[in-house]
N, C-alpha and C positions, 0 to 999 in steps of 0.2 A: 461129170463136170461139177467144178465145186464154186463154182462163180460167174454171174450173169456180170458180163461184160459192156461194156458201151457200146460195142459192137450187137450186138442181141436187141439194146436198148434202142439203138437207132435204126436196125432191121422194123422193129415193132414202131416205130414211129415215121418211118418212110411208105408203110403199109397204110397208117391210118393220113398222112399226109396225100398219094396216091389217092386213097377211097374221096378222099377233100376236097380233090382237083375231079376224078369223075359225075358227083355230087354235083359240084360247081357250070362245070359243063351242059347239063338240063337245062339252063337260064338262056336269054336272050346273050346274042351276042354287042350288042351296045352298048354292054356295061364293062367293059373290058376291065377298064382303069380301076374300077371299083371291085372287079373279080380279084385285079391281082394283090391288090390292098387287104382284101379279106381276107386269098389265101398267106401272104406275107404275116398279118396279124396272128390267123389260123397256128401258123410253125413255130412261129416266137413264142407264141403261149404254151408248149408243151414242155413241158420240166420232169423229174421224176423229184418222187422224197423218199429217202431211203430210212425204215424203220428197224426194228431187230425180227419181225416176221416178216414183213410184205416189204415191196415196194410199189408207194404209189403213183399211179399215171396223173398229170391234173393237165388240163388245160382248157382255157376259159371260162377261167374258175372255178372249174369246176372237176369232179375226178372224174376221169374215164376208165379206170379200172385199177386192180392192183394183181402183182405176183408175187406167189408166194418165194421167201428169200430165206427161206430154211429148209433142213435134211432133216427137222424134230416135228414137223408135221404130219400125226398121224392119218389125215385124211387124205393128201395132197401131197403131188412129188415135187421135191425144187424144180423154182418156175415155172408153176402153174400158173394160168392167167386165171384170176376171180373177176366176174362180173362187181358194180360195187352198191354197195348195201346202203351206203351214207358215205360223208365225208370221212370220216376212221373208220370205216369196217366194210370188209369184203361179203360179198354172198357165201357163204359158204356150204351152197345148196349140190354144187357141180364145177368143174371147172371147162373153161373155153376153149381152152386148148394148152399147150405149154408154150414157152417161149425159146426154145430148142429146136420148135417143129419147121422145117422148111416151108412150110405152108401156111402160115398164119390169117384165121380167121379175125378180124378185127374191121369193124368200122369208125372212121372219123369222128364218130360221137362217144366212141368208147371201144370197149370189149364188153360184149353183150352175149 
């Protein structure tokens, strides 16, 4: 495959919206109004930015991970998931999985 698609993007983003809504759930239920407000906020803030290596995850300003968005990576296969190092730079210690995989390991706070 020579292109991560919007479809791939929103698989990986309905995964970590899922994990946001279980997360959520823990809490009292009296806060309803205030849960779905959070989770509302929660999905609107998630965006991608697309660079000439990675693509980054951000929301809540903050980055939740990136994937790798080249086939010139010697370390790393296109769409790998990198945990994230800072704001511009991925871990480039291991990857978390790809973003290909039927199975997506990802939490609400990121890819970790």
């Amino acid at each position: 495959m020579n292109v991560i698609s919007e479809k791939e993007i929103n698989n990986l983003f309905q995964v970590m919206k899922d994990d946001y809504s279980r997360w959520q759930s823990c809490s009292s239920t009296s806060y309803d109004e205030i849960r779905k407000q959070m989770y509302t906020e929660y999905c609107d803030s998630l965006e991608v930015r697309y660079g000439n290596k990675y693509i980054k995850i951000v929301g809540d300003n903050s980055v939740k991970g990136f994937i790798v968005n080249t086939h010139q990576d010697k370390k790393f296969q296109f769409g790998d998931l990198l945990m994230a190092a800072g704001w511009n730079k991925p871990a480039r210690n291991f990857a978390r999985g790809n973003i290909f995989d039927d199975n997506l390991n990802v939490r609400w706070t990121g890819i970790s």
